[in-house]
Steps between C-alpha positions, in 0.01 A plus 500: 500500500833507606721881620848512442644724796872650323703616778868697379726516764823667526691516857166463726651251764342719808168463332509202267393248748174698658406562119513141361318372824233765490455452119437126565293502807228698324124285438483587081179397354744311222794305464836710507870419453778818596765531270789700666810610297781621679629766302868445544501575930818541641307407868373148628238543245583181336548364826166559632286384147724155549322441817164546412414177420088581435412309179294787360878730501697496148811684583737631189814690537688710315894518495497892475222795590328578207226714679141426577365497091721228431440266804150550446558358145691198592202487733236493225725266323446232746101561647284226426157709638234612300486895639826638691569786735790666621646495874799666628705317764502817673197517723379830388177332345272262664444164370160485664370735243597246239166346521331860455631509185375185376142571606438678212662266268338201657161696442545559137532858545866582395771343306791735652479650836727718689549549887451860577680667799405760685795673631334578810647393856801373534491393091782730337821690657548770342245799327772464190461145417087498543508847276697310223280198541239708462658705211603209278126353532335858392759470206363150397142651583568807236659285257293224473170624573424291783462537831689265724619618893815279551701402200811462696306207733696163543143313463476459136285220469400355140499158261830398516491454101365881487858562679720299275328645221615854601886385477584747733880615440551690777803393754421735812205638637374643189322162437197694713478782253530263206268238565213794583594680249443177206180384716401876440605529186289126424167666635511263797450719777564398916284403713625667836384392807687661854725322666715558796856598490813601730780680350879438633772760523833552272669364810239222522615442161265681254684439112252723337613848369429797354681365193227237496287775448623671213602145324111431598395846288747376165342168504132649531540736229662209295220286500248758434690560149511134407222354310276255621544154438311300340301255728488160383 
């Protein structure tokens, strides 16, 4: 088996570095390549991917930011693995728990398995954004007649064909609430298992926003009205 680790970044310099050497020096129980796509940075993003010069790295850039959906799909576009997860170049999740959520994938137990976070600790900064976290999940929950804890995670880890096969249109960070809400709307449920996680600040650079929310609630509701496809 081989994981595809996708990795969008858009203006990380500060943190870009730490994340690609921490996402590499983890022991996987399977081969892995990173695919990075730098989403149009207007830092030394480019700069910094150039110098990496570990074979396992596949760097991709585009000329403009398009937002985290579409980087993710150039991403796709270019993995060669067999299963692929998502990792943010921002150091809010922990690649160490990458493995965790390939036990149960490993063990035959799931085919799609999400990271769950706990928002305990030092893991969110504000009441408002856990609450519409929260909020948006319930909403999938109610909607889909499921019961899920975190559909908002990062750690989206499936068959990389089960991914293309979604054809995911969405630019920004509505690609979370579109790819659960066609996996829901499929009958393939999560697996969740915990995982750690430290949330940054707005002046850290935080790019979520409420509007994410809302867009996140449209997209949800969308889905639910569209008929299934047929599986082939």
């Amino acid at each position: 088996m081989k994981l595809s680790i996708l990795m969008p970044v858009y203006n990380e310099e500060a943190r870009l570095g730490e994340a690609l050497k921490q996402a590499l020096a983890v022991d996987y129980p399977c081969e892995i390549e990173l695919v990075v796509v730098n989403d149009g940075s207007k830092d030394r993003t480019a700069e910094i991917l150039d110098n990496c010069d570990d074979p396992r790295l596949q760097a991709f850039h585009h000329a403009k930011n398009a937002g985290k959906g579409a980087a993710i799909r150039t991403a796709v576009g270019s993995a060669t693995g067999d299963y692929m997860v998502i990792l943010d170049a921002d150091l809010e999740y922990d690649p160490k728990d990458i493995p965790k959520l390939l036990g149960p994938v490993l063990d035959g137990r799931a085919k799609v398995v999400y990271g769950n976070r706990s928002f305990g600790g030092h893991a969110a900064f504000s009441f408002w954004y856990v609450m519409g976290n929260k909020g948006v999940t319930l909403f999938a929950n109610v909607l889909f007649n499921s019961y899920i804890g975190d559909l908002e995670t990062c750690f989206k880890l499936m068959p990389l064909d089960l991914y293309r096969s979604l054809n995911v249109k969405s630019k920004g960070f509505g690609m979370e609430a579109e790819v659960t809400g066609k996996l829901l709307r499929r009958k393939n449920r999560p697996y969740e298992v915990p995982i750690s996680y430290t949330a940054r600040t707005r002046e850290e650079g935080k790019k979520i926003t409420a509007m994410d929310g809302i867009e996140a609630l449209l997209i949800l509701m969308r889905e639910r009205l569209r008929p299934v496809p047929k599986q082939r």
